[in-house]
N, C-alpha and C positions, 0 to 999 in steps of 0.2 A: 387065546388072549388071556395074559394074566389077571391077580383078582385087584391087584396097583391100578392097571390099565382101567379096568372094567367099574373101580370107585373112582377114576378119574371120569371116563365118561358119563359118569352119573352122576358128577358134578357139576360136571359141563351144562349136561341139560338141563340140572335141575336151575344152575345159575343161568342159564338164558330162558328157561321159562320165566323164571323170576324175574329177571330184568324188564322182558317182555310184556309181562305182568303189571309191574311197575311205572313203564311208560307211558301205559293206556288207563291206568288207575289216574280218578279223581282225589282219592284220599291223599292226605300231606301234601299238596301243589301249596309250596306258600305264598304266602301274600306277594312278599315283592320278590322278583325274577330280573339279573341278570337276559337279557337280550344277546349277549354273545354267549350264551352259554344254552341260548335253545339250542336243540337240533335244527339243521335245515336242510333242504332236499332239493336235488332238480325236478325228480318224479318221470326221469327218465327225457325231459323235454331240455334240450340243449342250451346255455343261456341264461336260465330260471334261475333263479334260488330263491325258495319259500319256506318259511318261518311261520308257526301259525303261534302267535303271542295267546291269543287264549281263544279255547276252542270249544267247541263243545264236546267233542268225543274224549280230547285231551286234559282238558279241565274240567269237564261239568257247566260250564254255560252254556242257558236256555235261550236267551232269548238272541244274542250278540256272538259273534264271531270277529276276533283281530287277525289279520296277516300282517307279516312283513314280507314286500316280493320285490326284487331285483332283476333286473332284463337289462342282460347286456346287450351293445350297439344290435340291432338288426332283429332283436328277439322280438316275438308277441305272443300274446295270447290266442289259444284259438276264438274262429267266429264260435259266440254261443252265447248263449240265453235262461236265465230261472226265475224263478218267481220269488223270488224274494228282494229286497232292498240292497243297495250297495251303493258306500260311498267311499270315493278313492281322495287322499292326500296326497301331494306328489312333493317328496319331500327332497329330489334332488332328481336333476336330469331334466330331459325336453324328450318329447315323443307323438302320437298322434291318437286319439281315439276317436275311431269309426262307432256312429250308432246308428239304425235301425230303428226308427220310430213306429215303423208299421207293423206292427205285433198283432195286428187282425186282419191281415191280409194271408194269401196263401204260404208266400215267403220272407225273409224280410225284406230284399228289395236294396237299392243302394243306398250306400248308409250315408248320414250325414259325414264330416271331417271336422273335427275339433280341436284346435294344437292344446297340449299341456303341455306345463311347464313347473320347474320347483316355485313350492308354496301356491299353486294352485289346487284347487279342489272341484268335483264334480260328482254326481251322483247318478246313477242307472235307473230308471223307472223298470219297475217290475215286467218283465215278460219282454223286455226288448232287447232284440240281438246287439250284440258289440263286441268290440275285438279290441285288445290295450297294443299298439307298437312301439317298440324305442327307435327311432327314426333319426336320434344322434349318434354316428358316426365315432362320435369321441369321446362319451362319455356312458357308464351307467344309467336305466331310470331305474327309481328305488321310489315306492308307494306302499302308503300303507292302508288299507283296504278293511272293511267293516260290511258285514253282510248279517243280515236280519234272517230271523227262521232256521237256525244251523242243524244238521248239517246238510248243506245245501246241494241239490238236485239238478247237475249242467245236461239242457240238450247241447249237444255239439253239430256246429254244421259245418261240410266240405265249400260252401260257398254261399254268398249274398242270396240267390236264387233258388237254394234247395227249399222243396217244400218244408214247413215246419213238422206235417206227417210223419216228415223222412229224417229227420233231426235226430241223431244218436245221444240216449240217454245215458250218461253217464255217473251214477251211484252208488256204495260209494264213493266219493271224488278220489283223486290219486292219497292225497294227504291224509283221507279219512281211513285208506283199507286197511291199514294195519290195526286202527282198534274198531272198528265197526262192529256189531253184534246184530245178529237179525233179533229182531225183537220177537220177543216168546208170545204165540197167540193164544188170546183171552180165551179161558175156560168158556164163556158163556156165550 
């Protein structure tokens, strides 16, 4: 390999550490932000497209978390459940959310059926199972989503029935792992 080659590669890495770098830094996010010009991601889930408007791994926010999510005709959410607050705006489409009120029982159990719709709103009581569907055929649902406590802790479950014991923790979430850092334990 020549030495062209070999300052090329090391510019390479060093411009994608940097970028890397940059993407997960809180420092210089300005104030106001274009929305077409976040990243956005499926996270490997067919359908999706999510947009985290401000985050807290991404931004530095403590207390609040924004998404923008997108679910085309037939997509959802898996069943799953955290302990924190969430409130969904539905700002275009129709779809269906299933919940789960029995969050101290062994599993959740059948879940209730609640149609949504554009410009509807609803919010998740902490620790109950739910699952978002887009259940129109012809169109997009597009929601924008607010969750308290970030960044937030999904168990996932294969079904209404699974015990909550058996519930797969998921940590960080798909959006968070790129800049996640385990936190350094306390000297004391």
């Amino acid at each position: 390999m020549g030495v062209n080659s070999l300052i090329f590669l090391a510019l390479a890495l060093l411009f994608s550490l940097n970028s890397e770098a940059s993407h997960c830094s809180t420092q210089g996010v300005p104030l106001v932000r274009n929305i077409g010009e976040l990243p956005q991601d499926n996270f490997g889930r067919p359908g999706l497209s999510h947009i985290t408007v401000a985050g807290s791994l991404l931004h530095g926010m403590k207390e609040v978390e924004v998404w923008l999510q997108t679910f085309a005709p037939g997509s959802h959410t898996p069943i799953h459940m955290h302990s924190c607050e969430e409130i969904f705006v539905v700002l275009k489409g129709s779809g269906t959310l299933y919940l789960a009120s029995n969050s101290h029982t062994k599993y959740p159990g059948e879940p209730q059926k609640f149609p949504i719709f554009t410009n509807s709103t609803f919010h998740i009581p902490v620790n109950d199972a739910h699952q978002i569907w887009n259940t129109n055929e012809n169109e997009n649902l597009q929601v924008l989503v607010v969750i308290s406590r970030p960044p937030v802790k999904v168990f996932i479950y294969n079904d209404w029935f699974m015990p909550h014991t058996a519930a797969k923790l998921k940590f960080p979430y798909y959006w968070d792992e790129q800049c996640f850092e385990t936190p350094q334990k306390d000297e004391l």
